[in-house]
C-alpha atoms as one frame of an Amber mdcrd trajectory, in Angstrom:
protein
   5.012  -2.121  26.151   9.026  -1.156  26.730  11.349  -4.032  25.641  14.787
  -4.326  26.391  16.942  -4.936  22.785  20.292  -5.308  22.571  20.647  -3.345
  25.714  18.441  -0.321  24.481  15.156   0.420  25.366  12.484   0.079  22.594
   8.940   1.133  23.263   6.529  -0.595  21.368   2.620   0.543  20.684   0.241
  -2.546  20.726  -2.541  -0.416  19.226  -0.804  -0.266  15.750  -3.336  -2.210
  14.059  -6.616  -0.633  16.111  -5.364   2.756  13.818  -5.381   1.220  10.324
  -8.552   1.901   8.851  -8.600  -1.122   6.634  -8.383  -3.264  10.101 -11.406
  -1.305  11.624 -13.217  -1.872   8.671 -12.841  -5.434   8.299 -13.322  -6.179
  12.198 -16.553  -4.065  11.933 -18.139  -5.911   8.974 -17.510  -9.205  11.317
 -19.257  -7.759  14.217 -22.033  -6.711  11.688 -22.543 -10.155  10.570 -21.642
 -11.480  13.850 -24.858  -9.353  15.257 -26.881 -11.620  12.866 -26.413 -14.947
  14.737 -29.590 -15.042  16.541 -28.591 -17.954  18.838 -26.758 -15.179  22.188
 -24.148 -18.102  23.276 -22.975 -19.273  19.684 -22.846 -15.193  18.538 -20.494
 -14.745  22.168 -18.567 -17.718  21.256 -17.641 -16.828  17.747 -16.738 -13.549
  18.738 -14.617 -14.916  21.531 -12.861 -17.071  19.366 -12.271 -14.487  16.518
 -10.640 -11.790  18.986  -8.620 -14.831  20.060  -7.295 -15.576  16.944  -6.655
 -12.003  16.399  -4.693 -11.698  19.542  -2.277 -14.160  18.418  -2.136 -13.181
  15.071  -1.143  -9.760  16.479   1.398 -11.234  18.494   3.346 -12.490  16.115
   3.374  -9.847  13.849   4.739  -8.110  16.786   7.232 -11.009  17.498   7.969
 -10.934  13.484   8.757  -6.953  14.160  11.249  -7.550  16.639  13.159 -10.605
  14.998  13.882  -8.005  11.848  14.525  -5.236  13.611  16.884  -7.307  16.171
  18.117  -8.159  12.685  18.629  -4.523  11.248  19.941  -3.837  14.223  22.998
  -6.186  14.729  23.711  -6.256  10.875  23.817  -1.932  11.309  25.875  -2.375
  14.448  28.355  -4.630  12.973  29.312  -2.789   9.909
């Protein structure tokens, strides 16, 4: 994703958290105990609803990125 700050192009990778190993690990203990919900339609909805949450979770970290380096930003250009 490319965003336009303060008239600068910043690229930003949306796969940050799919390289932290603690995240993998965490999401792949869910799945594991997510795999033990024998009812198919309440395993699919969980799941669903999970990566959901995640995605906006994500999104504001991202959003929370942005705001403080906005931040940084006009508080480095200013002095």
């Amino acid at each position: 994703m490319v965003l336009n700050t303060n008239n600068k192009k910043m690229n930003i990778n949306n796969e940050w958290k799919n390289k932290n190993k603690e995240y993998l690990k965490e999401l792949q203990s869910f799945l594991d105990k997510a795999d033990n919900i024998e009812n198919e339609k309440l395993k699919r909805d969980i799941i669903i609803q999970m990566l959901k949450c995640d995605k906006q979770l994500t999104l504001i970290a991202e959003q929370q990125f942005n705001k403080y380096y906005n931040l940084g930003y006009d508080k480095a250009k200013g002095e």
